[in-house]
N, C-alpha and C positions, 0 to 999 in steps of 0.2 A: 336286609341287604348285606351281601358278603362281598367282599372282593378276593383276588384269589394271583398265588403267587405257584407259577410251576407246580399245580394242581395242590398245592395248600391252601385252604380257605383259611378267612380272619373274618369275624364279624366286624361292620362298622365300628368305628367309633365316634360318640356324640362330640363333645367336649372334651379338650386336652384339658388334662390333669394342670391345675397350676401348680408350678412350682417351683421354688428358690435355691439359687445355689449355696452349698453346704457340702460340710466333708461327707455327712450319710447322709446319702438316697434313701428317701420314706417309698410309701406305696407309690407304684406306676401305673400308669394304662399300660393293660398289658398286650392291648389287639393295635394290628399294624395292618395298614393295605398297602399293595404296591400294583398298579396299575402301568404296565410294561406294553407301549401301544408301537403302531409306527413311526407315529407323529408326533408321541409327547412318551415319556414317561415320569409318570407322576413319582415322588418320591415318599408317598406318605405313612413311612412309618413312625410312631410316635413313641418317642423315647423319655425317659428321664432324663436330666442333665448330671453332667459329672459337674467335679467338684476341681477348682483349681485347685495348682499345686504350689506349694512357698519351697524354695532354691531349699536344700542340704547341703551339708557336709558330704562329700565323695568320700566312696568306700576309699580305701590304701591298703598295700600288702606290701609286706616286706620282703625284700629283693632277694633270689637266690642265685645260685649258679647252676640249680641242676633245670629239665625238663618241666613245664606245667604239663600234666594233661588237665584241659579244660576244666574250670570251676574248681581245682582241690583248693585255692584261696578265698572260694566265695564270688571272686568278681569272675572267672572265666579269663584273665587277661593272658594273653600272651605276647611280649613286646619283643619287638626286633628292631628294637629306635634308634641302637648304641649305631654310630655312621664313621665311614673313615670318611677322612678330607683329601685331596690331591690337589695343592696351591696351584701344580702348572699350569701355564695360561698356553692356549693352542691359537694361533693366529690362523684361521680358512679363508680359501678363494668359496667367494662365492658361487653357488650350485648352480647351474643351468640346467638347458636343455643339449643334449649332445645326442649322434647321429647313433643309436645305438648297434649298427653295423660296423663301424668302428673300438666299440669300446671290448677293452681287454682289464682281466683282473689280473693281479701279479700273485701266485698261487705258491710259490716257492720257497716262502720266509716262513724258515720252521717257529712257531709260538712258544713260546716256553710258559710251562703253567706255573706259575707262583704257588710255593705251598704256603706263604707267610699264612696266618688266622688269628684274629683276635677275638678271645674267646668272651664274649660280652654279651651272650645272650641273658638278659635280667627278667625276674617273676617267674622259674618256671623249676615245678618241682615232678621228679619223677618218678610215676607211679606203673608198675606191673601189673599187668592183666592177663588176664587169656580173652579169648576172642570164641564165642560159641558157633559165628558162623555171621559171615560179610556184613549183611542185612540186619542180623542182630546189634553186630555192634555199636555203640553210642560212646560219646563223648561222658567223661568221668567214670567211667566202669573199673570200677577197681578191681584189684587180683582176688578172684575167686578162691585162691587157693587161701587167701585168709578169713573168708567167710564173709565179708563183708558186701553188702547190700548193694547193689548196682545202682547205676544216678536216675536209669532209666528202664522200664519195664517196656518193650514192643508188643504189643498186641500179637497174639500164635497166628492170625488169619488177616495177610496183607492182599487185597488184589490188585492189580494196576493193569487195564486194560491197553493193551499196545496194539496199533493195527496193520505195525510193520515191523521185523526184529531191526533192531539197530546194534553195533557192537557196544555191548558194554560195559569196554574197558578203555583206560586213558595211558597211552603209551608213559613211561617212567624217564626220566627228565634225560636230558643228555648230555656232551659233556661241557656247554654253553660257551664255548668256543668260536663259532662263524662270523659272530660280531666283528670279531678284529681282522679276518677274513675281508670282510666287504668294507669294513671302515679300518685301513689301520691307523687313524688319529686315534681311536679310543685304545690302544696300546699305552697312550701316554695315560690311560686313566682307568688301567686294569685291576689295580689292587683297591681301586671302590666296587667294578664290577664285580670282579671274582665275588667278594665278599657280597655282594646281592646274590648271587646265585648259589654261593653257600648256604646263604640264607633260605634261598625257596627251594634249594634240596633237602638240607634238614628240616623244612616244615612239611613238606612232600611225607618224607621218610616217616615224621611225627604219627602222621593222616595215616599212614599206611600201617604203623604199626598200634594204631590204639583206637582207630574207626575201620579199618578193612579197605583202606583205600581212597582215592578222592571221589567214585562214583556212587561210594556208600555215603560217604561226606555228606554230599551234596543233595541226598534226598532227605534233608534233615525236614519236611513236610509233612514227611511219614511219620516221623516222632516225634515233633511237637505241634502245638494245634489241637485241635478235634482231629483224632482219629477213630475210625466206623471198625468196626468189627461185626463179626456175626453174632456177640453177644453183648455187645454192648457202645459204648463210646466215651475214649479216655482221651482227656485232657492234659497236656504238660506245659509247661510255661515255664522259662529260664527267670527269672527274678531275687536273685541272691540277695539283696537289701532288704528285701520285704519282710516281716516279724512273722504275720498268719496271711491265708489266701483264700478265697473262696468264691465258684463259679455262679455268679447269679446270671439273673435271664426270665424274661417272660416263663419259663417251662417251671419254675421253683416261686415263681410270684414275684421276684427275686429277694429271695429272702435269704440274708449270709450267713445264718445259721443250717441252712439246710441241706449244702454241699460244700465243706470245708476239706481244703485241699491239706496233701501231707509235704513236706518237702524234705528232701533228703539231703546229704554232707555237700553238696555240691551246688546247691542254690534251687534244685529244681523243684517246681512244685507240681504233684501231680493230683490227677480225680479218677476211679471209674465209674461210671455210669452204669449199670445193667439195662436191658430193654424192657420195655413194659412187660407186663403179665400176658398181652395181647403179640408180644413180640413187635411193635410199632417200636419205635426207637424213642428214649429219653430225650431227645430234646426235639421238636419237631421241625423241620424245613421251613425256613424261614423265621422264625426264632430269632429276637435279640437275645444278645451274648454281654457280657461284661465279667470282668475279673476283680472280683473288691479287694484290697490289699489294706494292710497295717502294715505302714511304713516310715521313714524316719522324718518324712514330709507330712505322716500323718493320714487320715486313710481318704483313700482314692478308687474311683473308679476307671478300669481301664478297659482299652477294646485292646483283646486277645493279640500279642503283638504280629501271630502267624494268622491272624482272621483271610478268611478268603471273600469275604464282601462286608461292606458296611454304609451304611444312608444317613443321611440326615433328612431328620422329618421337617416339614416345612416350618416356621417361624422357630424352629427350635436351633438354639447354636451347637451343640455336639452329637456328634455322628454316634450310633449303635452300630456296634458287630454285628451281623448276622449271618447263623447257623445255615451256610447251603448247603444241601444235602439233596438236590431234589430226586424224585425214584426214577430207577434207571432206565424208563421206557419216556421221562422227559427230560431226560439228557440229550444234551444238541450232540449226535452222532455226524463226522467230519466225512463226505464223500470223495473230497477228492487229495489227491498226493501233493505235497510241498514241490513245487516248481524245485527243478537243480539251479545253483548259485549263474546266474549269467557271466558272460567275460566281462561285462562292462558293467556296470550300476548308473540308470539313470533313475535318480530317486523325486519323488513325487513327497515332499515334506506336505505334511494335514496336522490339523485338528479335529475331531471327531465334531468336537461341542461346538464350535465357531462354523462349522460346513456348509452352514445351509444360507440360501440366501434372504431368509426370513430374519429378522431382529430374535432368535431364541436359543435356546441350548438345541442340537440336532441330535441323534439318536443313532446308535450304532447301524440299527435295521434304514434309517432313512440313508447314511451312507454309505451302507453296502449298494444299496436300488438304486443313487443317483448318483453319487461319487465316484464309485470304483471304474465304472466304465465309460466314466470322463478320464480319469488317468488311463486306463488303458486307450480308451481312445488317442489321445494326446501320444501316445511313445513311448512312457515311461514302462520300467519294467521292474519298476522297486514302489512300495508305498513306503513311509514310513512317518509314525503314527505318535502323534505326541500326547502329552499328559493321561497316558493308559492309569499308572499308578495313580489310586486313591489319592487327592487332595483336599483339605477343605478349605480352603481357600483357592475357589475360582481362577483369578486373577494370578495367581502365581504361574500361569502359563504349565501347571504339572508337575514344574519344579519344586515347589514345597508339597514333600507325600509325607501322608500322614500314614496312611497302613499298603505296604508294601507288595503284599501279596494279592489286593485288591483291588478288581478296574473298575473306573472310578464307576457310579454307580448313578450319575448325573445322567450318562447317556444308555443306560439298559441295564443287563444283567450278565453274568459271567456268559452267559450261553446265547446272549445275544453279541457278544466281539465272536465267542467262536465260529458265527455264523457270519459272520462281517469277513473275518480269515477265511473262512472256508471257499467265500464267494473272489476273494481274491486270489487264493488257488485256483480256483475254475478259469478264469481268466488269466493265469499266467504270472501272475503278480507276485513278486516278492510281498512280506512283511517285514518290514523293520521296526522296532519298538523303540522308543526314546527312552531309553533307562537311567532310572537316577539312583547311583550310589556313591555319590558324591559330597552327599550332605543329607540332612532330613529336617524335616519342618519342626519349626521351637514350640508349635503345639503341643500343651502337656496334657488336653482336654480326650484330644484323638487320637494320638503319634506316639511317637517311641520316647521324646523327651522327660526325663521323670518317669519311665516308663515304673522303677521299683524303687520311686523316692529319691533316688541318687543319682547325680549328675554324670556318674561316671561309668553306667549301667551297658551304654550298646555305644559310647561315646567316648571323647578323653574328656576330662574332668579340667575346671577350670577356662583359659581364657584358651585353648589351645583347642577348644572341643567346640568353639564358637567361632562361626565365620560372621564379621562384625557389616563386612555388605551386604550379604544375604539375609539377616538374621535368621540364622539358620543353626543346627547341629552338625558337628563333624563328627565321623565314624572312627572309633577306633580301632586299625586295619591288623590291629598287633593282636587282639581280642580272638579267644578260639574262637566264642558266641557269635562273635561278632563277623568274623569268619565264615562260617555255617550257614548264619544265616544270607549272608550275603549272596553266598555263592548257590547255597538251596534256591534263592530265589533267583537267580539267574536261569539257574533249570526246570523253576516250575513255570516258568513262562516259555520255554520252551515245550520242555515237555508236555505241558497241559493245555494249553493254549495253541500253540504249532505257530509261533511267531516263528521266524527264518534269520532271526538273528537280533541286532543291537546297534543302536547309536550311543555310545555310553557319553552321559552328560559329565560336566567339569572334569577332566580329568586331568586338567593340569592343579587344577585347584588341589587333588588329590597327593599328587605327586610332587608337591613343596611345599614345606612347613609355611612357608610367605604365601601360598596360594595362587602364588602369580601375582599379587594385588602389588599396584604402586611398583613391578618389576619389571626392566624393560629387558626385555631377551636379544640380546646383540650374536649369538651363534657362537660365541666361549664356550666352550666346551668344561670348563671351570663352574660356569652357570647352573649344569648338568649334572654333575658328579660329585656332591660337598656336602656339609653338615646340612643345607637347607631341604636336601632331599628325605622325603618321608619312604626311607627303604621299608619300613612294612606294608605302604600303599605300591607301591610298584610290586612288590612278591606276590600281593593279592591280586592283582591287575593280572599278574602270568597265572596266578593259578585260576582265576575265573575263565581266562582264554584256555586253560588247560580242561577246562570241565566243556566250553562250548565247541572246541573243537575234536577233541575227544571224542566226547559222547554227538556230536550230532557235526558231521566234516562238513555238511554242506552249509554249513551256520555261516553267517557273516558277524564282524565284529568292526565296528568304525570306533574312531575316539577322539573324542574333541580334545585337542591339544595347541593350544595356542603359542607353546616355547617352544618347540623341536625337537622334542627330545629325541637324543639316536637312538636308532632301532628300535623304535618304538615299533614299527609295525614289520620288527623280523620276529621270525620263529622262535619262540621259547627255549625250544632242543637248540635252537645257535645263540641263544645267552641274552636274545630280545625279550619286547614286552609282550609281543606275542598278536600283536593288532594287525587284522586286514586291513583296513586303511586309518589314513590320517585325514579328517577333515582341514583341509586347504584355508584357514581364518584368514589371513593376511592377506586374500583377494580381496573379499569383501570392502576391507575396511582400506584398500589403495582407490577401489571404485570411488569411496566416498572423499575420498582424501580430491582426488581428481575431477569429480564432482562439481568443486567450491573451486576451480580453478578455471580460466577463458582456456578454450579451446587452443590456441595459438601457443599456452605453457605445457600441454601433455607433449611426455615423453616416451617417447616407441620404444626406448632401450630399457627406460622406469615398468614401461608396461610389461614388457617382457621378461624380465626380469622377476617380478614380483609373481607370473602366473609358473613362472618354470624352476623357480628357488627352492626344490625339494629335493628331500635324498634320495641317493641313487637304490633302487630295490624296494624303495617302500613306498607303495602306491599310496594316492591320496585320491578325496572325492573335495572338487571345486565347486565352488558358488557364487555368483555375482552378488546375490542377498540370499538372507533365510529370514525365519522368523524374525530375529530379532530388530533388523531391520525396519521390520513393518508395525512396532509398536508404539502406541503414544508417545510424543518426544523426539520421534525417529521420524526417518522419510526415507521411504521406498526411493529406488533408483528414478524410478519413471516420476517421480511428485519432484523428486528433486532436478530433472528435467523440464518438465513442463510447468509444474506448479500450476495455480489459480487454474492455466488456459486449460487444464484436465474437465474442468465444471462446464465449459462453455464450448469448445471449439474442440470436439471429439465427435461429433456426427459428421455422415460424407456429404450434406447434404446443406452443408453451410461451408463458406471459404475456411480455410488451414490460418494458423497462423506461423512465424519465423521460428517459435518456440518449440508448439507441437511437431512439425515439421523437425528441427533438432532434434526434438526428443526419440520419437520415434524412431529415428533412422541409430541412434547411440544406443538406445533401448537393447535393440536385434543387435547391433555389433557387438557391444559388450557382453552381452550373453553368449552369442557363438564364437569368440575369440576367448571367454574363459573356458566355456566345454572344450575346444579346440587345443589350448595350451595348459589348461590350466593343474588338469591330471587323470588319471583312471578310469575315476565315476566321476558324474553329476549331480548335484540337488536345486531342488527350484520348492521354493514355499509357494502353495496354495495362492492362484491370483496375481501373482508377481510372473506368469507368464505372461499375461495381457496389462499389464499395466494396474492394477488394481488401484483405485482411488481410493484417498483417506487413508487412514492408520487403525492398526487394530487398540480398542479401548475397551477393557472390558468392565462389565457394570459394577460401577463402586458406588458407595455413598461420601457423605464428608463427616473428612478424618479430622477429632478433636486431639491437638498435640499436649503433653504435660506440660509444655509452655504456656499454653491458651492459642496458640494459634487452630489455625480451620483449614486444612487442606481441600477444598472443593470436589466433591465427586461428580459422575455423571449424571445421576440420579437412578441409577441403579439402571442405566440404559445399555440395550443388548443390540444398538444401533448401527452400531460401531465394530460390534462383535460377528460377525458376519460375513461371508464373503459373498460379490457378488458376480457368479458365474454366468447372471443372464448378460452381462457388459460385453464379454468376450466373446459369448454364443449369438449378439444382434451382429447381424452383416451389416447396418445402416450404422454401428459404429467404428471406428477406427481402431476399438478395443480389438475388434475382431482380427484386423491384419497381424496384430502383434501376435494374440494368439496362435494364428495359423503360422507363423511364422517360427515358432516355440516346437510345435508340432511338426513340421516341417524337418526342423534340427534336429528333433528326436528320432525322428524317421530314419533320416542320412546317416547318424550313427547305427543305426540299430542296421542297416542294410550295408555300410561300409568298414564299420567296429574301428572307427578310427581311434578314439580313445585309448585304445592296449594295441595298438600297432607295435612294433618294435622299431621300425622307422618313424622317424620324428628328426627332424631338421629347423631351422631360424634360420632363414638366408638373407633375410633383410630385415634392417631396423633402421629404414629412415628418418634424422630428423626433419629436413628441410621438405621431404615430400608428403612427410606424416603416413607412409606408408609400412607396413607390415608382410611380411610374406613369410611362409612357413610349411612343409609338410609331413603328412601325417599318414602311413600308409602310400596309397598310390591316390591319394589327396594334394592338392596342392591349393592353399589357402591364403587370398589377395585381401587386404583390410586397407582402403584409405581413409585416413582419419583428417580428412583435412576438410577445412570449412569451405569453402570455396574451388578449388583446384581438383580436374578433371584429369584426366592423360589418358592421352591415345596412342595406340601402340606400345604401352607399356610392359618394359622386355623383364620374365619373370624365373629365377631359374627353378630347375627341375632336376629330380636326379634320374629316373625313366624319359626312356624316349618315346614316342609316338602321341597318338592324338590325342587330345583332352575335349572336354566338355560339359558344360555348365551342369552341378547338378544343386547349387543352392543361391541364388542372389538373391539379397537382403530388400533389393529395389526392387523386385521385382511386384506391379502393382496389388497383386493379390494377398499380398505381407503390406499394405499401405506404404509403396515403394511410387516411382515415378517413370520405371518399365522404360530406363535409358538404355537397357544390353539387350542387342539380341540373341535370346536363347538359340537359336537354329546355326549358329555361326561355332564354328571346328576351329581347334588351337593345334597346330602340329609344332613339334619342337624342333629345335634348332642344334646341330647335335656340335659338338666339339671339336670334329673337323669342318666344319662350315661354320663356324663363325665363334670357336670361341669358348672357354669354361665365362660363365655368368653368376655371381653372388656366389663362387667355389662351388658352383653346381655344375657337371660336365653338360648338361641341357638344359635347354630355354626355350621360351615359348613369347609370344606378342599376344597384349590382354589390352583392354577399355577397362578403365578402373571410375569412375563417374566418382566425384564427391560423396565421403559419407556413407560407402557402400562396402558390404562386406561380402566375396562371389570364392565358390567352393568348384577349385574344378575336376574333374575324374579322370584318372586315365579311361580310354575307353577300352583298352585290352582285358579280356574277363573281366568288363563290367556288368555287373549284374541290369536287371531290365530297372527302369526309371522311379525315379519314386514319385509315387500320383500325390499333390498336395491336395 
């Protein structure tokens, strides 16, 4: 019996090899199956175990004043840590929403550029080279002209198949000036900014002059990893701590005598392979891979830290590398074109592995077929797509990755997500990818941690390299390696994959030595701009937006940031960080704040306030909930509504109760009042449009503490893990109106694009009525939030004259509403010579606002035809 992987066979295997953890790996089984199905994919390849690894001493180098190019000290480090301080304190009016027809910039204050510079660039020595040609170039290539030995040899025969040209070059910085332009508060905190942009020019400048550029930079995939030649397949690996190196792998029996790598003055160690006698390739497709190292931790086995897939075989605890390479007539060929970037982004947050409504892992192929065209059906016009990166740990929700440039391997094969993308192209769909370079998993079995015995390897050394809540690893952003490889993998997900862009994970975490932890961000501008800021993560931040917009314009880039930081989402060339939007955090967490509070304490001016608090220019994407929400220990909006009555009193076919009934009707308001107000885009996590019951749990077992305590697991239940889509697809339950209701919202946007209007108004923030009114476009949107109280005739103003009409209410019975407005009824406005400016709006209009109900109305002047729910 064979099983067989992208047309590689493996014979069975009987019985897994027993065996013990140790520093050397003895013999292995060396046959693997991987059975890649719709419904399951089995993960059975059978590996050896590595060997733990015991903490090091971190490499150190001693400091210089001139230039590093990468690796002449062994570690690869490049620091840009030295920070100015700016003590002034800036006291801001809080941000609103304002009438953007009104607003004026003041363009006339000539800037004066500071040439102050404090020359404190520390670790970097600089070395001459020539450059044989863009592609060639590599990091540590020292100057030929003294005969000395390159860090890195390219393979003569690179191919990379394109099936569209794209430009590929990355405009050259600018003069990062526009910041002060749009914000002049950051004038008062220009001699830190200057100095960051000093910084990401001379590292610009660095890239350009000792790699060929940042588009050569960034395809550092090409030169380290397995690379395929027509003669063979060479091997490189950055690992400067390591004593000797040598590639094992099922293809050598893995025996570390047999390919013994060389390493050269710069830390790298390379292999070539030649192809067989037969011309077949030295290592076969599908092939586990590991890297044996002698290191100051003592010798180790590691998955290749560029590997492009890796498994864990079943009861076994550490993952194998494995060698894809499959022949090029089963390679998943991409049919159709990346959708262009939409005006608006309403995003459709997943998980691939949690997708299905069964208790199990779900499979890329399962939600391509059932998923995808549930979100498209729903309105959204974004996916975006969590724990792609390798993890080994499940439960980490994605966020602890263990090998970087691999998806995870739980739910298919690399060529089965390209088929998941490709189908979401067909469909219209963005991809968004959840990217994490924000930390990496304290795995030293699978991960980069310990990756060559020393702590200080792709990380900062010590307590600085260690985020103490995550238990996690920090990156160090100052690091050429560490650089390269970052930003290579930013594009090989692009490139190779045809994702449409990034959610970038922590990234405030990134951009302060505090991480945000334990730090309340009050909108000081002092907060922003000071020794806590980690300016080699913010220069890395611009130059990764400099690689994804650059090379691919229609890329999107989001970034969780939960401080504010200014200009975070302006242009790079005006001295920003260079982000398309800001995820919106500070909704979420006022809904729950709100929540825990009686009806009768919400405030209309608190609400508003907190959905419309963002800077002027730089768009955000809002959310009522996301993921995190919905996790053990948490409660979704609609549980924290309804609670218990969710179990019992959710079919139509039994009486409501006072609860569900509340809930429901706050469910839809809340949600269309943050699309409404809250920014740009939208995101809604998986099920949290119908209300999704329970919490996501994912299967643990129980955890023994070195205290003696016992953490209790689920029992490794995947019960929990799941979503259940059939709740909101039964019309017999209540689930369904919320649904339809979600749907509904997404529609209205997508045929109205209120969200990027440039009109936008707040004309009322009742407290005594508990009423809201706002418009958006030629929208005009009625929210009464009041428990009890009804108004009729309620006069609303407008800034358009003529006739309006219904085209969303929340009551409406097909949303599980109670179908008090009649849709068939005309709203004509009131104009300013007959009666009046209203809420400083020169027109108004008379509305029915029923308790509890949120009603969207249209102008009917070039309104488009109706939207059918």
């Amino acid at each position: 019996m064979v099983y067989t992987i992208s047309g590689i066979r493996f014979p069975a295997v009987s019985p897994l090899c027993n065996r013990s953890r140790s520093n050397f790996v003895g013999n292995r089984c060396s046959n693997i199956s991987l059975l890649p199905t719709k419904d399951s994919f089995s993960r059975k390849i059978f590996a050896g175990k590595s060997s733990p690894d015991s903490d090091s001493p971190s490499l150190t180098v001693a400091a210089s004043n001139k230039i590093l190019v990468p690796g002449s000290q062994g570690d690869g480090s490049l620091s840009l840590t030295d920070q100015l301080d700016n003590p002034e304190t800036v006291l801001e009016d809080p941000q609103g929403l304002h009438d953007v027809d009104n607003q004026t910039m003041e363009n006339d204050k000539k800037l004066k550029d500071e040439e102050h510079f404090v020359e404190s660039i520390r670790g970097y020595n600089e070395v001459q080279h020539e450059q044989e040609s863009a592609a060639a170039s590599l990091v540590g290539d020292d100057n030929r002209a003294q005969g000395k030995k390159p860090s890195v040899h390219i393979a003569k025969t690179i191919t990379i198949e394109k099936d569209e040209v794209r430009p590929r070059t990355i405009p050259p910085p600018g003069p990062g000036h526009g910041i002060y332009e749009i914000d002049p508060l950051l004038n008062n905190h220009r001699e830190h900014l200057d100095y960051r942009y000093r910084q990401y020019k001379k590292l610009r400048e660095a890239i350009d002059k000792n790699e060929g550029g940042l588009e050569v930079f960034s395809r550092g995939y090409e030169k380290f990893g397995f690379i395929r030649s027509d003669t063979g397949i060479t091997y490189r690996e950055w690992a400067p701590g390591a004593k000797s190196a040598a590639l094992i792998g099922d293809f050598n029996n893995w025996n570390p005598n047999a390919d013994v790598m060389t390493r050269n003055e710069f830390g790298v160690w390379e292999i070539f392979l030649p192809n067989n006698a037969d011309g077949s390739p030295p290592i076969p497709h599908g092939s586990r891979v590991k890297i044996r190292m002698d290191t100051p931790s003592g010798i180790k086995d590691s998955i290749p830290a560029w590997i492009k897939f890796s498994v864990q075989a079943p009861g076994e605890i550490p993952y194998n590398g494995i060698y894809y390479d499959p022949p090029e007539e089963e390679k998943y060929v991409f049919k159709y074109p990346q959708p262009k970037r939409p005006k608006s982004l309403r995003i459709y947050e997943a998980h691939v592995g949690m997708s299905s409504t069964e208790p199990k892992i779900n499979t890329y192929a399962n939600f391509r077929d059932d998923v995808l065209p549930r979100i498209k059906k729903l309105g959204y016009n974004a996916v975006q797509i969590m724990a792609i990166q390798e993890h080994s740990y499940y439960a980490s929700f994605g966020y602890h990755v263990t090998n970087f440039f691999a998806p995870s391997s739980r739910c298919g094969t690399p060529d089965d997500l390209k088929s998941l993308i490709d189908k979401a192209h067909e469909l219209g769909l963005l991809v968004l990818m959840d990217i994490v370079h924000s930390h990496a998993s304290n795995n030293v079995l699978d991960g980069l941690n310990l990756f060559d015995g020393t702590d200080s390897h792709y990380f900062h050394s010590g307590s600085r390299g260690y985020h103490w809540m995550w238990d996690s690893r920090l990156f160090n952003y100052g690091s050429w390696e560490v650089i390269r490889y970052l930003l290579s993998n930013a594009r090989w997900w692009l490139e190779e994959y045809k994702f449409d862009g990034f959610r970038f994970d922590g990234v405030t975490s990134m951009m302060y030595t505090h991480h945000g932890l334990q730090v309340a961000f009050t909108g000081n501008y002092t907060e922003y701009f000071g020794l806590a800021t980690d300016v080699d993560a913010v220069v890395y931040l611009m130059l990764v937006n400099d690689v994804i917009h650059g090379l691919f314009p229609e890329a999107v880039s989001i970034g969780e940031d939960v401080s504010g930081m200014p200009a975070f989402c302006i242009p790079v060339q005006d001295g920003g960080v260079g982000f398309d939007y800001r995820l919106h955090m500070a909704i979420a967490d006022k809904w729950i704040e709100l929540l825990k509070k009686k009806d009768e304490d919400w405030r209309m001016g608190d609400i508003v306030h907190t959905l419309t608090n963002r800077r002027w220019l730089e768009k955000c994407v809002s959310y009522a909930e996301s993921h995190d929400q919905a996790l053990v220990g948490d409660k979704t909006i609609a549980f924290w509504l309804m609670d218990k009555d969710m179990y019992d009193f959710m079919a139509l076919d039994r009486p409501s109760t006072p609860l569900v009934d509340r809930g429901i009707a706050l469910h839809k308001m809340i949600r269309l009042i943050t699309m409404g107000l809250g920014g740009e885009g939208y995101l809604n996590f998986m099920g949290n449009e119908f209300g999704h019951p329970e919490w996501i749990d994912f299967p643990r077992g129980d955890q023994h503490l070195p205290d003696g305590r016992i953490i209790l697991g689920n029992n490794n239940s995947y019960d929990k893990c799941r979503r259940r889509f059939d709740l909101g697809d039964a019309e017999f339950l209540r689930y369904h109106g919320m649904q339809e209701f979600d749907r509904a919202m997404q529609h209205i946007e997508e045929t109205y694009c209120f969200m990027t209007s440039e009109h936008q108004y707040v004309s009322r923030k009742d407290e005594g009525d508990k009423v809201i009114v706002f418009e958006r476009g030629n929208l005009v949107f009625v929210f009464n939030f009041h428990w009890t109280n009804s108004y009729s005739d309620y006069r609303v103003g407008c800034f358009k004259p003529g006739k309006y009409k219904i085209v969303l209410d929340s009551d409406d019975a097909l949303f599980g509403g109670f179908n008090r407005i009649d849709h068939s009824a005309e709203y004509f406005s009131f104009s300013r010579e007959q009666d009046g400016w209203y809420d400083k709006r020169p027109h108004s209009f008379l509305v029915y606002a029923p308790c509890r109900t949120a009603v969207v109305y249209a102008l009917v002047e070039d309104e488009p035809e109706p939207v059918k729910h």
